[in-house]
DODRENRO-416443 format. One line per field, with one value per residue (C-alpha): residue number from 0; residue in one letter; x, y, z. Coordinates in nm, 2 decimals. Example, Ala and Ser with C-alpha at 12.3 -4.5 7.8 and 13.67 -1.06 7.14 Angstrom:
! DODRENRO-416443
pos	(0|1)
code	(A|S)
east	(1.23|1.37)
north	(-0.45|-0.11)
up	(0.78|0.71)
//
This chain:
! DODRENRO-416443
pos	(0|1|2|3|4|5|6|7|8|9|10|11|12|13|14|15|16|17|18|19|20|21|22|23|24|25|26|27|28|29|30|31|32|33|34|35|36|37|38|39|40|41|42|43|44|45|46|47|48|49|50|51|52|53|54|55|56|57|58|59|60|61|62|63|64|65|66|67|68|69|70|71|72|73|74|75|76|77|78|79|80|81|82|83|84|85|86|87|88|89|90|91|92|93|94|95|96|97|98|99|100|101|102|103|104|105|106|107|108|109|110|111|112|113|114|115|116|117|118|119|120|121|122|123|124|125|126|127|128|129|130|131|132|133|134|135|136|137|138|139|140|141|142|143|144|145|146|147|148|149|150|151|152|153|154|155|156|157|158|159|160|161|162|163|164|165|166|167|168|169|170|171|172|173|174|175|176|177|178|179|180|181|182|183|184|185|186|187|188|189|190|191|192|193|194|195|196|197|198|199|200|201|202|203|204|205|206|207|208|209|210|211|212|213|214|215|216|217|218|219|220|221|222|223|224|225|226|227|228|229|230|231|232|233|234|235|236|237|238|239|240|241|242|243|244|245|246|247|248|249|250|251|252|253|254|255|256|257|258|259|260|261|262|263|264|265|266|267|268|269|270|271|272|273|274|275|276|277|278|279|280|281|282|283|284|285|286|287|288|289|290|291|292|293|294|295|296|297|298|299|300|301|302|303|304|305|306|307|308|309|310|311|312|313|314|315|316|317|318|319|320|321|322|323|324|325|326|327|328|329|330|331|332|333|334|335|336|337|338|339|340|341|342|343|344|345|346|347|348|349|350|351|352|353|354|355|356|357|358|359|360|361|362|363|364|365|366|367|368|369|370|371|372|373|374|375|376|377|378|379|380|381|382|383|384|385|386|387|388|389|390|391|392|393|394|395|396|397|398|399|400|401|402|403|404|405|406|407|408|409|410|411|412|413|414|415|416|417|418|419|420|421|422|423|424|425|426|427|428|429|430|431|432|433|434|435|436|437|438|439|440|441|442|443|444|445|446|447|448|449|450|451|452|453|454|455|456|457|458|459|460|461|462|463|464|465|466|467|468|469|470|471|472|473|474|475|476|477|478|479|480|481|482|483|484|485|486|487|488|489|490|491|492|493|494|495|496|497|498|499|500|501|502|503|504|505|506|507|508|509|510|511|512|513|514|515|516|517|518|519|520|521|522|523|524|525|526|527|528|529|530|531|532|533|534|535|536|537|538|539|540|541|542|543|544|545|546|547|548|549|550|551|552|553|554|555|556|557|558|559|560|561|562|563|564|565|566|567|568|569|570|571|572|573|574|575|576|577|578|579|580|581|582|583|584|585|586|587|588|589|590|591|592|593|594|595|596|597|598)
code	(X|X|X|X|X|X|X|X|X|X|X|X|X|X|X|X|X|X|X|X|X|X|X|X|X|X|X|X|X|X|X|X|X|X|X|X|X|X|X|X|X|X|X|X|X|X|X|X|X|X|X|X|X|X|X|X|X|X|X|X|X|X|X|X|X|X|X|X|X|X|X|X|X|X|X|X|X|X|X|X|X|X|X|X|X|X|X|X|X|X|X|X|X|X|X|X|X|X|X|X|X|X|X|X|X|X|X|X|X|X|X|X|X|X|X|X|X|X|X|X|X|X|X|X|X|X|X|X|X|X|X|X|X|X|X|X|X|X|X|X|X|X|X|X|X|X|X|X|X|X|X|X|X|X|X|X|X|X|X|X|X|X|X|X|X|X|X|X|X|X|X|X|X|X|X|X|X|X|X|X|X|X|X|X|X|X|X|X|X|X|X|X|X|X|X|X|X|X|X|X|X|X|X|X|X|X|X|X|X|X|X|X|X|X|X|X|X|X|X|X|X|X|X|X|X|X|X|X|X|X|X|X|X|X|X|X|X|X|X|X|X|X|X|X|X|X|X|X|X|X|X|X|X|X|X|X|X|X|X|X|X|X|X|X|X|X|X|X|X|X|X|X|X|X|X|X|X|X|X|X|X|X|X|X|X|X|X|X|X|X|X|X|X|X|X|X|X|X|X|X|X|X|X|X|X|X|X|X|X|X|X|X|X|X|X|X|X|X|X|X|X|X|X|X|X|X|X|X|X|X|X|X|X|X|X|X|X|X|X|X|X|X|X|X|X|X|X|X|X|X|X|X|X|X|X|X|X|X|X|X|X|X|X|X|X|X|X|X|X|X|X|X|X|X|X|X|X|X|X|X|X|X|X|X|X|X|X|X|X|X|X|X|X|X|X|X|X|X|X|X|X|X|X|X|X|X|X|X|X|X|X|X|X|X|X|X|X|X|X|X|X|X|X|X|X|X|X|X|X|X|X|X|X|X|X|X|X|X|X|X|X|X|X|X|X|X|X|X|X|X|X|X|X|X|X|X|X|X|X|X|X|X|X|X|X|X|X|X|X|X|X|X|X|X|X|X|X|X|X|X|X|X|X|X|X|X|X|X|X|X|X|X|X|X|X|X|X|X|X|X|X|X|X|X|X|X|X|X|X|X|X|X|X|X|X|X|X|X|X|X|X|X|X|X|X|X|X|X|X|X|X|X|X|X|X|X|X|X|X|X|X|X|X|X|X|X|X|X|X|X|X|X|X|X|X|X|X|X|X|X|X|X|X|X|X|X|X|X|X|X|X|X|X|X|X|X|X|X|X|X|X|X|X|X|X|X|X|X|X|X|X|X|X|X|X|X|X|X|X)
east	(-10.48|-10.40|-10.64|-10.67|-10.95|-10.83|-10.61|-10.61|-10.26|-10.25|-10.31|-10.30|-10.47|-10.29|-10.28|-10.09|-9.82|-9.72|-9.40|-9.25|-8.90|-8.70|-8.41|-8.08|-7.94|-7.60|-7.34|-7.15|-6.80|-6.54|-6.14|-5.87|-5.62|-5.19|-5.04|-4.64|-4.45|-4.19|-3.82|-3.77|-3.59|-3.79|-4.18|-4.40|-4.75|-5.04|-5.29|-5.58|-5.56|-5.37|-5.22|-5.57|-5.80|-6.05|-6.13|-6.24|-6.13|-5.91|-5.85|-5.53|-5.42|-5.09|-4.85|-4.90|-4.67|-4.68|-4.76|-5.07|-5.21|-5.29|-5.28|-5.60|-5.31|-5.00|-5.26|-5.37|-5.01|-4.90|-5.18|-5.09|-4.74|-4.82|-5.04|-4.73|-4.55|-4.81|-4.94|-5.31|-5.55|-5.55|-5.71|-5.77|-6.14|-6.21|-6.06|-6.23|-6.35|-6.05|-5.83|-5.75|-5.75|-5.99|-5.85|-6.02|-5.84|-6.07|-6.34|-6.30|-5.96|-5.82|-5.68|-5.33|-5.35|-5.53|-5.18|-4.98|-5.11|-5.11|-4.77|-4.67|-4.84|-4.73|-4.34|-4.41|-4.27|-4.51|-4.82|-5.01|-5.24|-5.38|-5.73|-6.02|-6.30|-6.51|-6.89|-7.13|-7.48|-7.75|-7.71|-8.06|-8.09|-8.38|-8.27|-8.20|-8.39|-8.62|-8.97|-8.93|-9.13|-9.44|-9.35|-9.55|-9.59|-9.20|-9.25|-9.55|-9.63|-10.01|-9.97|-9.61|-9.41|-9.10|-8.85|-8.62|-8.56|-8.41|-8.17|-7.95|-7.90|-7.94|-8.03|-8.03|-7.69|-7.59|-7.91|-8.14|-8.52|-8.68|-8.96|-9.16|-9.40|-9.38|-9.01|-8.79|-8.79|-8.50|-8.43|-8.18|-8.29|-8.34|-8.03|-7.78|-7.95|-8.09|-7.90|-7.97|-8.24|-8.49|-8.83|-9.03|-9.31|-9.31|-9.67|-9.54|-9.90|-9.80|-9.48|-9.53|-9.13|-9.14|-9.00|-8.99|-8.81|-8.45|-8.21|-8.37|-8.64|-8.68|-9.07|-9.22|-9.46|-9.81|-10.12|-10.39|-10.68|-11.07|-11.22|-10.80|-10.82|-11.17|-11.53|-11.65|-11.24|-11.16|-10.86|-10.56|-10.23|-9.87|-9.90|-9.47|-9.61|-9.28|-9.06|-9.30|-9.26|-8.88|-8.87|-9.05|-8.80|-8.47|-8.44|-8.12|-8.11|-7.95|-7.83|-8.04|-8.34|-8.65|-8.75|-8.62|-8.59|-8.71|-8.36|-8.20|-7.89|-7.98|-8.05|-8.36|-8.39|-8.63|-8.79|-9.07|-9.41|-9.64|-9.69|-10.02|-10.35|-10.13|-9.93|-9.98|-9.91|-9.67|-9.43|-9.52|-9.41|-9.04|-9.02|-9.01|-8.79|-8.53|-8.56|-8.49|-8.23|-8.34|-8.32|-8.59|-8.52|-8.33|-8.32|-7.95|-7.86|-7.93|-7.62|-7.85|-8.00|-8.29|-8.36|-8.66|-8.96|-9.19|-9.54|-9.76|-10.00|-10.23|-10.59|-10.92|-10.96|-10.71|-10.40|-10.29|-10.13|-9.83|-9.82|-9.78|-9.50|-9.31|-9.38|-9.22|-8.95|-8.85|-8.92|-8.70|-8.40|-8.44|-8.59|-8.91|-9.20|-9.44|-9.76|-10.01|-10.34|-10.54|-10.78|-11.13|-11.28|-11.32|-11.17|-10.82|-10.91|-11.01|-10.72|-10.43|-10.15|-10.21|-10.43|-10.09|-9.93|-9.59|-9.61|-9.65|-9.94|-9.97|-10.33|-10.28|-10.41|-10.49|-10.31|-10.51|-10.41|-10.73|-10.77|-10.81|-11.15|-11.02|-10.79|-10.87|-10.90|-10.93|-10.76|-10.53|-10.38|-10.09|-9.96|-10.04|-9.91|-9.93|-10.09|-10.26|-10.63|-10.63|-11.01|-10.96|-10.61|-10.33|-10.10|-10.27|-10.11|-9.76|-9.50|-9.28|-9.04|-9.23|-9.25|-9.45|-9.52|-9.88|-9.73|-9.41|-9.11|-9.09|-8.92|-8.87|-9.08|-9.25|-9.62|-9.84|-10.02|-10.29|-10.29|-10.22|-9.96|-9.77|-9.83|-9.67|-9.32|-9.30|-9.26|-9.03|-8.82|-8.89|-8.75|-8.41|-8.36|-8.43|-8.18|-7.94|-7.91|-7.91|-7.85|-7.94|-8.31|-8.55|-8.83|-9.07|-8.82|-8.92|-9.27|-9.30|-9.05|-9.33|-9.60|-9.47|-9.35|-9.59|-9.84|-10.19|-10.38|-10.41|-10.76|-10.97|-11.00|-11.34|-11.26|-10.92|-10.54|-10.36|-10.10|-10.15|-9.92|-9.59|-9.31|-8.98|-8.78|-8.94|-8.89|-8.51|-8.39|-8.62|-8.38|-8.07|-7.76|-8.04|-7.80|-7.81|-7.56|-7.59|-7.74|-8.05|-8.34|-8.52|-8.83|-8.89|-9.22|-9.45|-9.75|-10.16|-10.30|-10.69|-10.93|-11.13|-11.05|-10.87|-10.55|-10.27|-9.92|-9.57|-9.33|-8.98|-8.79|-8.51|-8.21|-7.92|-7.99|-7.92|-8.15|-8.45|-8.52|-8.36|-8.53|-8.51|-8.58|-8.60|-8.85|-8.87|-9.17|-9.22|-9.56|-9.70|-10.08|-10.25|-10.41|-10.22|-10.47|-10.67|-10.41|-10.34|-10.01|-9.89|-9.55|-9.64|-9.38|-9.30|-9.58|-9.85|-9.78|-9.85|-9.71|-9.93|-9.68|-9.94|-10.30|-10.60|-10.61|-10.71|-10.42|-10.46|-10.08|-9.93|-9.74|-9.56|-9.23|-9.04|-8.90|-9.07|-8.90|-9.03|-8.96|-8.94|-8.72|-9.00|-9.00|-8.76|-8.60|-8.56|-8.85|-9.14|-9.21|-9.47|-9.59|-9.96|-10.12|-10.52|-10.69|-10.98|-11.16|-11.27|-11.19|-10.80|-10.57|-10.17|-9.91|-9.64|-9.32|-9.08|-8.99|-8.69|-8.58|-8.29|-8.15)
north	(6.32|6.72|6.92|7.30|7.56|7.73|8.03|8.38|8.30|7.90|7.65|7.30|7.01|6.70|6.41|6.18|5.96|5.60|5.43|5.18|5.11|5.07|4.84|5.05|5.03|4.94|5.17|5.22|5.09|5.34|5.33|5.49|5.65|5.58|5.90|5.80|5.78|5.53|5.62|5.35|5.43|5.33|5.48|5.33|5.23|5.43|5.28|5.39|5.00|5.12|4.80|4.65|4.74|4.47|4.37|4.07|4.24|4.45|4.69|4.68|4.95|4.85|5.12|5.23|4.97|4.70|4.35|4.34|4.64|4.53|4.09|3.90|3.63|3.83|4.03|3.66|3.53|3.82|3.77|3.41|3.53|3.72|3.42|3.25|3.50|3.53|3.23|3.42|3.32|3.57|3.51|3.79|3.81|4.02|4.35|4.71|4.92|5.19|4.91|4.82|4.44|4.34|4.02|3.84|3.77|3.44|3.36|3.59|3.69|3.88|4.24|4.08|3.86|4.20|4.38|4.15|4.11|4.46|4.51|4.28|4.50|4.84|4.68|4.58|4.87|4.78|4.88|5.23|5.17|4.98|5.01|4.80|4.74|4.92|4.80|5.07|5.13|5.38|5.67|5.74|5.46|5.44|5.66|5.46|5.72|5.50|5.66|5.73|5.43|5.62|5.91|5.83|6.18|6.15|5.82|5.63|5.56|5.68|6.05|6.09|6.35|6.14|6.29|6.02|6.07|6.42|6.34|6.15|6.52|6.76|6.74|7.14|7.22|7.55|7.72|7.84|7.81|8.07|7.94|8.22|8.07|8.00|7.97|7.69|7.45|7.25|6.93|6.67|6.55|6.93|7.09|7.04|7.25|7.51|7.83|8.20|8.36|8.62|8.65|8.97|8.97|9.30|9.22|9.10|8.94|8.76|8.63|8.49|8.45|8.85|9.01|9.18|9.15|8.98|8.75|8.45|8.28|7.99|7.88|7.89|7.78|7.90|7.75|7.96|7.90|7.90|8.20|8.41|8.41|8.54|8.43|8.09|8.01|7.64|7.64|7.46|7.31|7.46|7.34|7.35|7.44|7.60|7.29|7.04|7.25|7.28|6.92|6.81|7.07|7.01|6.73|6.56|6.22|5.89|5.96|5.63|5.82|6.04|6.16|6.24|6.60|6.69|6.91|6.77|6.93|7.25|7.54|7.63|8.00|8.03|8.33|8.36|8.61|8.39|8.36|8.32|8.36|8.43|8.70|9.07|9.15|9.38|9.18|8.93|9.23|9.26|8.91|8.89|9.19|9.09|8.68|8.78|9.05|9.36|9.61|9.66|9.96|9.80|9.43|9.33|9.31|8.87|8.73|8.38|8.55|8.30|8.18|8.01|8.16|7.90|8.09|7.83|8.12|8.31|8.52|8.61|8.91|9.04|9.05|9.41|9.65|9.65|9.24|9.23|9.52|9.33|8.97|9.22|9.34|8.95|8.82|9.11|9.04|8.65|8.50|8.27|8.30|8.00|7.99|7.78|7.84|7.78|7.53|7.67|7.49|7.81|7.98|8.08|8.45|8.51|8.37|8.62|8.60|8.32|8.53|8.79|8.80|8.67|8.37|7.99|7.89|7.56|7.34|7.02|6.64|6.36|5.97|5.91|6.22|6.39|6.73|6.72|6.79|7.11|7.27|7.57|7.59|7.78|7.92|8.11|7.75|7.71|7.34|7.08|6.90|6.59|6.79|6.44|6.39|6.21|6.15|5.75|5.69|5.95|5.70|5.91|6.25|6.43|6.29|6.53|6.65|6.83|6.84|6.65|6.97|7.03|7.44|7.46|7.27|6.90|6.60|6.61|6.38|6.33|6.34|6.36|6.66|6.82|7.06|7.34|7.41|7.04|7.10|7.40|7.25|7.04|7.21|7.47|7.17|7.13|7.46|7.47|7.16|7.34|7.62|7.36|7.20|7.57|7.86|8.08|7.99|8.36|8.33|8.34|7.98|7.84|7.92|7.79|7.49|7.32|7.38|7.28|6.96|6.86|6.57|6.51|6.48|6.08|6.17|6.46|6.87|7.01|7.43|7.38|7.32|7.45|7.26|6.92|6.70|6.87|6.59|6.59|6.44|6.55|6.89|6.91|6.71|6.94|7.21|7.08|7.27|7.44|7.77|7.89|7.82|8.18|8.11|8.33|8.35|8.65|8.88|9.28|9.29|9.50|9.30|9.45|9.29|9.30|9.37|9.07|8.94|8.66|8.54|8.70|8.50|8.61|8.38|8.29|8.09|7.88|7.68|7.54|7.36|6.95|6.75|6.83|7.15|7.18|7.04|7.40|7.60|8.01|8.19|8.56|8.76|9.14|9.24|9.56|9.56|9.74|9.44|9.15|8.92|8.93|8.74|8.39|8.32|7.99|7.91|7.65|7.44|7.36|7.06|7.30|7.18|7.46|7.49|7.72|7.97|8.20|8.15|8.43|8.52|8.80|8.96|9.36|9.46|9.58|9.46|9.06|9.12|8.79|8.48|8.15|7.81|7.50|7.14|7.12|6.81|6.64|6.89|6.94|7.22|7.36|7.54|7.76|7.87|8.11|8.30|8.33|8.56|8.63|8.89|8.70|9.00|9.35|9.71|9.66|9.64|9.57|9.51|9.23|9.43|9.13|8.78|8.51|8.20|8.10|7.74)
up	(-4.78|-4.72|-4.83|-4.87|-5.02|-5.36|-5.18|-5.40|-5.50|-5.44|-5.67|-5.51|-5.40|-5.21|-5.12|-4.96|-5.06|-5.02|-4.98|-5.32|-5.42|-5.77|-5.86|-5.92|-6.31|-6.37|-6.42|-6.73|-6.79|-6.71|-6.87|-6.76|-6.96|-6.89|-7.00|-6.84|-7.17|-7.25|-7.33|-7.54|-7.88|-8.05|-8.05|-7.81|-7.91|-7.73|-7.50|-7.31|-7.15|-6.79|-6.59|-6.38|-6.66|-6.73|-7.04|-7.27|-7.65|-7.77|-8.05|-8.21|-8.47|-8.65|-8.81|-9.17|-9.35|-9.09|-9.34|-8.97|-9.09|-9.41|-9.43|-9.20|-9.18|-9.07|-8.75|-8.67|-8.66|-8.45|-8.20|-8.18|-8.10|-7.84|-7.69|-7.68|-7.50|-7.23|-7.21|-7.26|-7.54|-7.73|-8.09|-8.40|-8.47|-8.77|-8.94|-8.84|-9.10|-8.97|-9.06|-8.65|-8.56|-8.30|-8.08|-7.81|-7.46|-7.41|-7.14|-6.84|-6.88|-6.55|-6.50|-6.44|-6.75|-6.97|-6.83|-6.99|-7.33|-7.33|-7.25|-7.52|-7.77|-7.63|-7.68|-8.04|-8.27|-8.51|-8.30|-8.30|-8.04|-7.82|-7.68|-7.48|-7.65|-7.38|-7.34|-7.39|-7.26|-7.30|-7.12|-7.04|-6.77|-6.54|-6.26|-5.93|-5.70|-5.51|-5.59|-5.92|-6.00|-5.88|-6.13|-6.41|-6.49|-6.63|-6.81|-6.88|-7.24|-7.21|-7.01|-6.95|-7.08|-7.26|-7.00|-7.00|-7.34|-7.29|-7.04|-7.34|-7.46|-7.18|-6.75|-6.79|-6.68|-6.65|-6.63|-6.31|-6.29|-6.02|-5.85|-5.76|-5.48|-5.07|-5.03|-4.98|-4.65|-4.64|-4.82|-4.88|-5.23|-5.36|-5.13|-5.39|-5.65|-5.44|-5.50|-5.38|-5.35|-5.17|-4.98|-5.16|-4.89|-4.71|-4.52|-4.21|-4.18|-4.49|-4.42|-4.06|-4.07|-3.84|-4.07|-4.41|-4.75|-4.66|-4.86|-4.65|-4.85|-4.63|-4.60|-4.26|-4.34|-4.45|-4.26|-4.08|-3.90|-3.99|-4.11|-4.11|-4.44|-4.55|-4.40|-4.50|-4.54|-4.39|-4.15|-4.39|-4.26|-4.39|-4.78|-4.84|-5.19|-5.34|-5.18|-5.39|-5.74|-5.69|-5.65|-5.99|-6.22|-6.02|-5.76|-5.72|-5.95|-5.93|-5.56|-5.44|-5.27|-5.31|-5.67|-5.99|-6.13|-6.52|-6.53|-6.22|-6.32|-6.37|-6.00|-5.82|-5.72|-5.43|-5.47|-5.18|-5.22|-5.12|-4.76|-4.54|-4.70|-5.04|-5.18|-5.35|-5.67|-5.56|-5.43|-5.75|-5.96|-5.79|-5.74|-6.14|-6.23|-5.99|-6.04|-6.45|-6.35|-6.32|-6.05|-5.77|-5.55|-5.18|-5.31|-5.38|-5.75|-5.83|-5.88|-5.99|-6.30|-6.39|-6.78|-6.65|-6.43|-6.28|-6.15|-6.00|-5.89|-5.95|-5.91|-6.08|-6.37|-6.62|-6.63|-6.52|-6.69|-6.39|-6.39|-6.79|-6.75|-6.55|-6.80|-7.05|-6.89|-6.79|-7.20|-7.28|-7.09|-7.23|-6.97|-7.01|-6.79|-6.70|-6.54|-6.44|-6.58|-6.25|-6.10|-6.13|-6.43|-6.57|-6.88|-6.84|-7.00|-6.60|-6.45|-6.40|-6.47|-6.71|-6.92|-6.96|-7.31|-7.33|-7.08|-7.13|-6.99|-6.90|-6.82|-6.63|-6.73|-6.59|-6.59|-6.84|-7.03|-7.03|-6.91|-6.50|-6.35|-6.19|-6.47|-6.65|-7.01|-7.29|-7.63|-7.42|-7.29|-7.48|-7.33|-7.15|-6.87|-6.59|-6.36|-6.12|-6.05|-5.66|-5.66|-5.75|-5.62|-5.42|-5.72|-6.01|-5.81|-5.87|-5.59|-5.51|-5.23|-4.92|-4.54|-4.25|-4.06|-4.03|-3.93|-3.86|-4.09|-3.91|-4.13|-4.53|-4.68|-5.03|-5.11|-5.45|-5.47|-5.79|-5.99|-6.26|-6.00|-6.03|-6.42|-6.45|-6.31|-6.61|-6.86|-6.67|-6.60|-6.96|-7.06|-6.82|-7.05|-7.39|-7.26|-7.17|-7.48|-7.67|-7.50|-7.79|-7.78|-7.73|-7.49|-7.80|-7.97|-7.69|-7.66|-8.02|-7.99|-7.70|-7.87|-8.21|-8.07|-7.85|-7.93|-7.94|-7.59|-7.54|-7.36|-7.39|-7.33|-7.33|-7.42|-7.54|-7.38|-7.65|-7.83|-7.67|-7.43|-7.41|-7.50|-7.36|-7.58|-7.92|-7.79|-7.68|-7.99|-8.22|-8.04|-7.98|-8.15|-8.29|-8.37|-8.72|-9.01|-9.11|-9.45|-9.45|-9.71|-9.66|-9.84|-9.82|-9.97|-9.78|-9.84|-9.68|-9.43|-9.52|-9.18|-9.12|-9.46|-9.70|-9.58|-9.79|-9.88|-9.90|-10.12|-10.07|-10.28|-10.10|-10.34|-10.30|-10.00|-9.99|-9.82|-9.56|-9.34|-9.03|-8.71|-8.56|-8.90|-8.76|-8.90|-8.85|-8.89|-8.87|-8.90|-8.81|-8.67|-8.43|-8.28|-8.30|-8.16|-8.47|-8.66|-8.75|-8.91|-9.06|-9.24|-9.54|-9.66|-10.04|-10.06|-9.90|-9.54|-9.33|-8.96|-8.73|-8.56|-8.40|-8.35|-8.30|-7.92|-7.71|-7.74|-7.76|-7.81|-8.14|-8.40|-8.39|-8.43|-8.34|-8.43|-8.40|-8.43|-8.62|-8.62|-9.05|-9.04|-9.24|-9.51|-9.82|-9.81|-10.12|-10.28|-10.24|-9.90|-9.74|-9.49|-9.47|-9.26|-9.20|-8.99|-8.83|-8.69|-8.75|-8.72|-8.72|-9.03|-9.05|-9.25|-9.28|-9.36|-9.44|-9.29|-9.34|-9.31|-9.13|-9.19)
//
């Protein structure tokens, strides 16, 4: 097993990974479509059955007015026909409810024999179409990449995060995660989704790589010797650290090797600041504004604009007033920022940036989805993730996609590491795939879209690790298509906000609505307070459900003025709906201006 000390800007502990493999699943059937036309006089009847097509039924749609479309006699008599013609069985089984016949080509017919009962359907003027009836199977099939057996973080029923059960909706196409961390080292199960990206460290001590900021961000790799990196310091090998969280969001899938990705089809944007010994916040600080689009003076403008931020880093004490600027600016342009909340068994409120407003910070669990020994915890946790725990078993770790070198970069490999680090990957895999299947989502939709949807810890959290055990599938479906349908209910009332007081309600009345609420109900708020980590805010359905949108945090910025998402499919949606807000401490007062609903 690697091991390393905690490193001011590492989070990670290894371990070392052995070898399993995974039966392929079957493909689905595939058809091919004839498009030639026939210049017969008259009409030909469509197909989608080209000549070498295999099939065992077929669907028959007759012509309005055709005695076949409408007698169970007459389409059976015609199929009999044509089994005359061909010398094929071909019997009628049963009318469709469109009205088509289905007929059955008998036991193992072959492609020859499909061709020409087709045919002899295609010549009949008294045929519309003609179609296989093609064999469908799930789409989200067990991946045939030969270690995702040992991925139980993706999977299993106890701990796992229900990935699988995104991937029928979304693998994150068309949006790019930036993996803020050690670089990339080359790869054949991540190079495929690895797009541009840069190296931030300007410490040539830091990088190792001789040389400063450049458009490289390959990953030298980051070991040092005893004592190099503070006195008492262990010597540590070259920990590939950025490679092993690119591999959990996007490695390649179902290309027969390796790992599975959570949002294998979306990009990885190596963006390198970590480098021996760690990385500064300085170069932390451009490596966000640029990675979300903005400018930072003599970097290239990013032409791989990232939606996602992954930040498995981080340090001791607040989060500074030049880290959370550049959080903000990121937010503000629309992309989400994830970090890991640390590995010190020790309240995440010390742990920077995690402790920043405006980020996702994630706490890692166990196989037995209990919070892991090491993770960090507290009320500013908002989700949980598989984060491993190798003290019984390198099995119970995060595989992922890495390198043999014990300095240098030698031969890829894989290998299960721990930690808030691995956790954090997750759920920005997690997020590429919310953005995939709707690209409207805000960075605060999202926020609320995890936490709303995530489920109960299977184990247990001593100090809190926020929402619960972030869930894949619940979360992307809760989202998906999840834009408006414009209709907007909507209150003005100024309403007080006591200081340290009773929680005060706002009504609106929704009607003319049929059915329940929708899965990704928007609920704008607009509150004006000037300290918004006092306040506790709630949206309570018609039958006194209530739905936590914000909790009380240390949070000492003004005002909330943003739109949360919630998962009201359960709830009817016409009625009496509220927004109940409470300021739970003292010396700071507010008001809600107005908030809507948006179904």
């Amino acid at each position: 097993m690697r091991t390393s000390p905690e490193l001011r800007r590492k989070l990670i502990s290894v371990a070392a990974v052995s070898a399993a493999l995974l039966t392929a699943a079957p493909a689905s059937v595939a058809v091919a479509q004839e498009a030639a036309p026939r210049p017969a006089a008259v009409p030909a009847a469509q197909t989608e059955a080209a000549p070498g097509i295999q099939a065992e039924r077929l669907i028959v749609g007759y012509k309005s007015g055709a005695t076949e479309a409408e007698s169970n006699k007459a389409a059976a008599a015609d199929a009999a026909a044509k089994a005359e013609k061909t010398g094929e069985d071909v019997d009628f089984q049963r009318r469709l409810g469109t009205g088509a016949a289905l007929v059955e080509l008998g036991a193992n017919p072959t492609r020859a024999s499909v061709a020409d009962v087709v045919a002899q359907y295609r010549a009949d003027p008294q045929v519309a179409y003609v179609v296989p009836d093609r064999l469908n199977k799930p789409t989200a099939v067990t991946p045939n990449d030969t270690e995702y057996g040992k991925q139980w973080d993706l999977f299993e029923s106890t701990a796992g995060m229900n990935v699988p059960g995104a991937w029928d909706t979304t693998t994150g196409s068309g949006v790019t995660v930036a993996v803020i961390d050690t670089g990339y080292v080359a790869h054949s199960d991540l190079a495929a989704n690895i797009v541009g990206g840069y190296d931030f460290i300007s410490d040539t001590a830091v990088s190792v790589d001789g040389d400063g900021r450049d458009s490289n961000p390959a990953d030298p790799g980051d070991w040092y010797n005893d004592n190099e990196c503070g006195q008492g310091i262990a010597a540590s090998t070259s920990s590939w650290h950025g490679t092993h969280v690119a591999g959990t969001i996007a490695a390649a899938t179902n290309n027969g090797k390796g790992v599975a990705g959570i949002a294998y089809g979306a990009k990885i944007s190596p963006v390198r600041v970590l480098g021996k010994c760690g990385g500064y916040d300085s170069d932390i600080i451009d490596a966000i504004t640029w990675a979300s689009g903005g400018t930072v003076s003599g970097v290239p403008a990013n032409t791989n604009v990232a939606k996602v931020i992954n930040m498995s880093l981080g340090g001791g004490g607040a989060c500074s007033t030049a880290t959370q600027s550049a959080i903000t600016g990121a937010v503000n342009r629309g992309t989400t920022v994830v970090v890991a909340a640390g590995n010190e068994n020790q309240n995440v409120s010390n742990a920077s940036p995690a402790n920043c407003n405006n980020v996702i910070a994630v706490a890692a669990t166990n196989r037995a989805g209990s919070r892991a020994s090491y993770s960090n915890y507290g009320s500013l946790v908002d989700i949980a993730a598989p984060g491993g725990e190798t003290r019984t078993s390198t099995a119970n770790g995060i595989l992922s996609t890495l390198n043999s070198g014990t300095k240098t970069p030698s031969s890829e490999n894989y290998a299960s590491y721990q930690g808030t680090s691995m956790a954090t990957p997750h759920i920005a895999g997690l997020v590429a795939l919310m953005k995939s299947a709707n690209s409207a989502l805000t960075p605060a939709q999202i926020e609320s879209a995890v936490k709303a949807n995530a489920r109960p810890l299977p184990g247990t959290c001593s100090g809190g690790c926020g929402a619960g055990l972030a869930d894949a599938a619940k979360t992307v479906q809760a989202v998906k298509g999840g834009t408006s349908t414009g209709t907007t209910f909507s209150s003005t009332t100024a309403v007080a906000i006591p200081d340290n007081g009773a929680a005060i309600e706002s009504p609106i009345s929704v009607t003319g609505r049929s059915g329940n609420a929708p899965s990704a109900l928007q609920v704008g708020v607009d509150i004006t307070h000037t300290y918004r980590g006092d306040l506790v805010i709630d949206l309570v359905a018609p039958d006194g459900s209530a739905y936590r949108l914000k909790s009380a945090a240390s949070d000492s910025a003004d005002n909330v003025n943003t739109t949360y998402t919630v998962n009201a499919a359960g709830e009817v949606a016409n009625g009496t709906w509220k927004l109940r807000v409470q300021d739970t401490a003292a010396q700071d007062t507010g008001t809600l201006n107005g908030w809507k609903l948006t179904f």
